[in-house]
C-alpha positions in Angstrom: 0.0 0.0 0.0 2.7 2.5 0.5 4.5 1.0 -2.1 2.8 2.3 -5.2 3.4 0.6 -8.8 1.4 -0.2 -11.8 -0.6 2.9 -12.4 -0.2 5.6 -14.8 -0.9 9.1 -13.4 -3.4 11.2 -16.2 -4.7 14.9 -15.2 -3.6 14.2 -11.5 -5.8 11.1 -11.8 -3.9 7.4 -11.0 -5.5 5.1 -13.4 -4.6 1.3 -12.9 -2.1 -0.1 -15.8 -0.9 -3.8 -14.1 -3.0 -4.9 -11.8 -0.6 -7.7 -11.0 1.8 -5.0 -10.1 -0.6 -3.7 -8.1 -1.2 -6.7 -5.9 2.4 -8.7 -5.8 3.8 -4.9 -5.0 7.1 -5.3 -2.9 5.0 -5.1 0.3 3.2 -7.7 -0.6 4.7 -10.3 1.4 4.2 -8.0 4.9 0.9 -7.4 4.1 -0.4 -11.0 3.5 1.3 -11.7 6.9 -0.8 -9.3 8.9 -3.8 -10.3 7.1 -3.2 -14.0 7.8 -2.0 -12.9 11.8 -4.8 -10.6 11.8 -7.7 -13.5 11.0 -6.2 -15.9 13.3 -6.0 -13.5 16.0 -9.7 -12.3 15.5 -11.0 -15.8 15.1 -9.3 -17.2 18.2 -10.9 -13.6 20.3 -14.1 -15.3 18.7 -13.8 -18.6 20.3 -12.3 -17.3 23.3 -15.3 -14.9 23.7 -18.2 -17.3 23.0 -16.6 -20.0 25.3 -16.5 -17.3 28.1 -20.0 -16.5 27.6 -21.1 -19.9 28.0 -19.1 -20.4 31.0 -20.9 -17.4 32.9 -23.9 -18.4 31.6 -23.5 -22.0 32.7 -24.5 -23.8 29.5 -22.5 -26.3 27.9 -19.5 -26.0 31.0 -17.9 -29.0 29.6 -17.1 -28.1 26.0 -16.6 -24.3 27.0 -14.3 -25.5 29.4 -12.4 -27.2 26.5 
């Protein structure tokens, strides 16, 4: 994202030229490895969350538990 390539700039406007450029930029790599951390992290919060609710609540103690 701060790593602009494959656009042309017309009138002050950037219009797209390779949008493979665009994508696989050189920050590619650190991108896709927040994204990936980021969706693990927020999915295990998930989990973590609804098996804490279930524990207060008292329902299903045995596989919140787990």
């Amino acid at each position: 994202m701060q790593t602009p390539v494959g656009f042309e700039m017309r009138d002050g406007i950037a219009f797209p030229v390779s949008w493979f450029q665009i994508v696989f930029n050189p920050s590619f790599p650190y991108r896709f490895v927040h994204m990936l951390v980021a969706a693990y992290l927020t999915t295990s919060l998930v989990v973590l969350a609804v098996g804490a609710r279930y524990l207060l609540a008292g329902r299903f103690v045995e596989e919140a538990a787990r």
